[in-house]
MIBAMAR-391179 format. One record per residue: z, x, y of N, C-alpha, C in turn. Coordinates in steps of 0.02 Angstrom, whole numbers, plus 50000, padded with zeros to 5 digits. Example, Ala and Ser with C-alpha at 12.3 -4.5 7.8 and 13.67 -1.06 7.14 Angstrom:
2
503905066049716503905061549775503905066049835/503545064249888503575068449947503945064550002/
//
This chain:
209
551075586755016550795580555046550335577254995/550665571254971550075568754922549335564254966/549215560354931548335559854963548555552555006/549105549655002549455542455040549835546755085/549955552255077550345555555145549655556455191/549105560455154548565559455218548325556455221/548355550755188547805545555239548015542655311/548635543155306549045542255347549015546255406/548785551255409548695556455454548245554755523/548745557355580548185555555644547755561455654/547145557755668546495562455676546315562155754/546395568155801546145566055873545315570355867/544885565155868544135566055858543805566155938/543495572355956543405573556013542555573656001/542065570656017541525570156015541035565756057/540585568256089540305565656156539565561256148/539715563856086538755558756083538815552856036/538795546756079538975542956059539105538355986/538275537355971538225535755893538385540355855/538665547055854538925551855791539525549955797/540135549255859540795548155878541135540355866/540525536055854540565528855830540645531255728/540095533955730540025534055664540465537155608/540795543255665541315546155623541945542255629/542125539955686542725535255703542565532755643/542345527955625542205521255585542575525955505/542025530055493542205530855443542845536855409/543145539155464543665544355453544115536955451/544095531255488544525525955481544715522155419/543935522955397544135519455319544105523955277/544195528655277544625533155221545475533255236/545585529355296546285529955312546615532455346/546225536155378546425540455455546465537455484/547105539055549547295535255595546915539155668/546335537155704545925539755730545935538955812/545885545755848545875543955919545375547455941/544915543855979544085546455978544335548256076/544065553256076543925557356159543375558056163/542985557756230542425556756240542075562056261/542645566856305542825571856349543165575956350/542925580956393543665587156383544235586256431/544105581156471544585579456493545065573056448/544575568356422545175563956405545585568156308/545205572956288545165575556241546205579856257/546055583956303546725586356349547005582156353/547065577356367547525570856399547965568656328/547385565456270547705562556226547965567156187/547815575456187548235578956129548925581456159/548845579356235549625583256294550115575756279/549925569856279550305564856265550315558056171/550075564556122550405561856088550315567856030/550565564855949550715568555920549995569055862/549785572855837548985573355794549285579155728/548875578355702548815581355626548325585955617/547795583755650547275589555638546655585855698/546245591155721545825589955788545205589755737/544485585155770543875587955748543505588455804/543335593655826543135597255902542405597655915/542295594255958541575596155974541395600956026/540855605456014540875611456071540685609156130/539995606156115539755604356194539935598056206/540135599056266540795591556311540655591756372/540805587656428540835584756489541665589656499/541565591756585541995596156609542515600256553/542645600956513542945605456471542605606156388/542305611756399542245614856344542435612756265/542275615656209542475614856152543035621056135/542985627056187543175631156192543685632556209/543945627656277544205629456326545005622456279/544555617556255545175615156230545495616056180/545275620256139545245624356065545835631256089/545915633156155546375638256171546865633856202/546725629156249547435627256248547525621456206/547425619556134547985618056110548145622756084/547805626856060548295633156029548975636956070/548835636156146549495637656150549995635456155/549745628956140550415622856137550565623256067/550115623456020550425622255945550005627655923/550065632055911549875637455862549555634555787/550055631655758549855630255700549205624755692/549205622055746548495614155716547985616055686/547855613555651547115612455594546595612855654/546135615255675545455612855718544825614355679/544495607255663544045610355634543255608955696/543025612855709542565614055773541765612455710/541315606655780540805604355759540535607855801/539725610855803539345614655832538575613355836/538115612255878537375610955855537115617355860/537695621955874537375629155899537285634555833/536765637655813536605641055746537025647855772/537185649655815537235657255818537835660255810/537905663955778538565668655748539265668655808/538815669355875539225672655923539695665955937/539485658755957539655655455924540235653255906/540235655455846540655652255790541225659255779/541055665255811541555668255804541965667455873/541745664955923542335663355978542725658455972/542525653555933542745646855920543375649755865/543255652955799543745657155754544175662555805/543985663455842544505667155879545015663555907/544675658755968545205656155997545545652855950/545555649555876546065647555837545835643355798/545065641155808544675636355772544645639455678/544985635155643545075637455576544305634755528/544015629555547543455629555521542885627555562/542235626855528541775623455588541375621355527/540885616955576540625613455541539915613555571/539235617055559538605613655614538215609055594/537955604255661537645598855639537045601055640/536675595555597536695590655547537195591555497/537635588455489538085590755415538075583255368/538415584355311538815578955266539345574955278/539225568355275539755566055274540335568355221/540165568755190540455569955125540865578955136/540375579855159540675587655154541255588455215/541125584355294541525583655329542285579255281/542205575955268543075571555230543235578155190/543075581455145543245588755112543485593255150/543225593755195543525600655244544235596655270/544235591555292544765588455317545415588355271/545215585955219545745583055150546035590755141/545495596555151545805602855136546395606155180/546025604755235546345606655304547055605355309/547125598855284547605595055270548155595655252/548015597155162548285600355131548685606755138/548105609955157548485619355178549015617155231/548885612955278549445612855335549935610955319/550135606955255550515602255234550975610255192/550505612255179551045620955141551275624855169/550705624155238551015630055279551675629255283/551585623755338552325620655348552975621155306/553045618655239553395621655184553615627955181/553085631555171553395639655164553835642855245/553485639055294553785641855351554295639955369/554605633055324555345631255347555635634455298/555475638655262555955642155183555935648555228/555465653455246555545657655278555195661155314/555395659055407554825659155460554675662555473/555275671455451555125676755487555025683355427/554665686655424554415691855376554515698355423/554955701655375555105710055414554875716355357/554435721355386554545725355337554095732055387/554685739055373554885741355410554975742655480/554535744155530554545740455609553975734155608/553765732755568553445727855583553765719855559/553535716455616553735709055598553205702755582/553355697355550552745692955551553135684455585/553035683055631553375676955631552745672455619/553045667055581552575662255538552525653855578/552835653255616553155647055670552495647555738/552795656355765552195656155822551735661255817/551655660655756550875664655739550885670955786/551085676355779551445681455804551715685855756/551265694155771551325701255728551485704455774/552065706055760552395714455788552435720455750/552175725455790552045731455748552385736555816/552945738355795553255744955828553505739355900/553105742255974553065738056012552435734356045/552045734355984551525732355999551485724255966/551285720456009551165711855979550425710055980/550245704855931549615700655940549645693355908/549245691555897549265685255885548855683455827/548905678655782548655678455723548345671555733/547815672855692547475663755695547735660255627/547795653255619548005650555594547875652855499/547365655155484547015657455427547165663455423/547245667555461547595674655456548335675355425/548935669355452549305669255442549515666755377/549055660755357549395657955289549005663455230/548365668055249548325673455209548725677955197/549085680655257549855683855237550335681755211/550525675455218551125673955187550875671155109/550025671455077550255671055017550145677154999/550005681655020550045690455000550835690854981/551085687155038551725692255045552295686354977/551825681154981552105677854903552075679754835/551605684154853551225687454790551165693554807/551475698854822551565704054810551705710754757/551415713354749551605717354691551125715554628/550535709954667550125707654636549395710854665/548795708754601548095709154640547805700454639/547745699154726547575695654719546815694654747/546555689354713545835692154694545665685854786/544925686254783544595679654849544535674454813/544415673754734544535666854699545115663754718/545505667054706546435664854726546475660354788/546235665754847546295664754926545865658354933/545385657954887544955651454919545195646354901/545495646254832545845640154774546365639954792/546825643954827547685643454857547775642454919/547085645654945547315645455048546865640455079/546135641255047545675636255082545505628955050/546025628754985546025623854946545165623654929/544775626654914544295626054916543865628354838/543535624854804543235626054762542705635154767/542805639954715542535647154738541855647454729/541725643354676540815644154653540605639854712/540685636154760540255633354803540585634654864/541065638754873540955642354939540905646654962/541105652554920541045659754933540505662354976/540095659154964539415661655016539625661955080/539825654155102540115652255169540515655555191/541195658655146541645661555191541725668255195/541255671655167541155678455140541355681355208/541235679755269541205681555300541935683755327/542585678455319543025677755347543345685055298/543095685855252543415692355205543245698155218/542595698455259542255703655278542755705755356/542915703955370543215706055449543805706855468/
//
């Protein structure tokens, strides 16, 4: 996906307080995003059940539905979507339910403008590969275990679970690179598209677990 493929990209921007949800509209617009602002967790549900999006930017705290609650079901509608989850909340616990239910990045406020369009352009990107490798080859077997790459789904013997979106494109570049050592420089510069000297701190975590 070159950088005219995403600008092109629809952004469904779910955010409840007003002047931040004006402010980001405006300007995810003129970078070229095609932008659908939700106010609510209800109209947030509504517009991602009746149309088609590229990547979500999620806000936790919302009017009748959660940041939580819509963060799981789109995941079970589309496994694969980009969500990147905004938070005013500092605490670990947090940000690891949000990465559970399928939230691939977050973001807490106060943040950057600047640093928000980066996470996006990245987000972007990786989805734009995922996709690629998973129409070359969706399903990974090796000995009772399986990896399907489509609905984010590990089988081991007869046991199943479910993979979050970052789990999965970490396996499939292992399993691209196999027979290799591949280092967290790699994973951050190949999977998170992400520069290593200025983020490693941040994601140390996602390596740790």
């Amino acid at each position: 996906m070159n950088d005219e493929q995403l600008d092109k990209s629809k952004i469904l921007l779910v955010e409840d307080e007003e002047n931040l949800a004006l402010g980001l509209e405006y300007n995810l617009s003129e970078e070229g995003y095609r932008v659908t602002l939700a106010r609510d967790g209800k109209e947030a549900i509504k517009f991602f059940d009746e149309s088609d999006f590229d990547l979500i930017v999620l806000d936790i705290m919302l009017p009748y539905f959660n940041g939580f609650e819509i963060a799981k079901h789109i995941r079970e509608k589309h496994p694969q979507m980009p969500i990147l989850m905004l938070t005013a909340r500092t605490q670990v616990e947090d940000r690891v339910k949000g990465l559970e239910l399928g939230a691939d990045d977050y973001l807490t406020k106060p943040f950057h403008l600047k640093e928000l369009l980066l996470r996006i352009k990245g987000m972007l990107k990786r989805k734009s590969w995922y996709q690629k490798v998973v129409i070359e080859n969706p399903i990974y077997r090796f000995g009772i275990n399986e990896i399907n790459f489509e609905n984010l789904k590990c089988i081991s013997g007869k046991k199943g679970f479910q993979l979050t979106s970052y789990e999965a494109m970490i396996m499939k570049y292992l399993i691209e690179n196999k027979d290799k050592v591949v280092t967290r420089k790699e994973l951050l510069e190949n999977v998170w598209n992400m520069n290593p000297e200025i983020e490693t701190a941040k994601h140390t975590s996602w390596f740790a677990t």
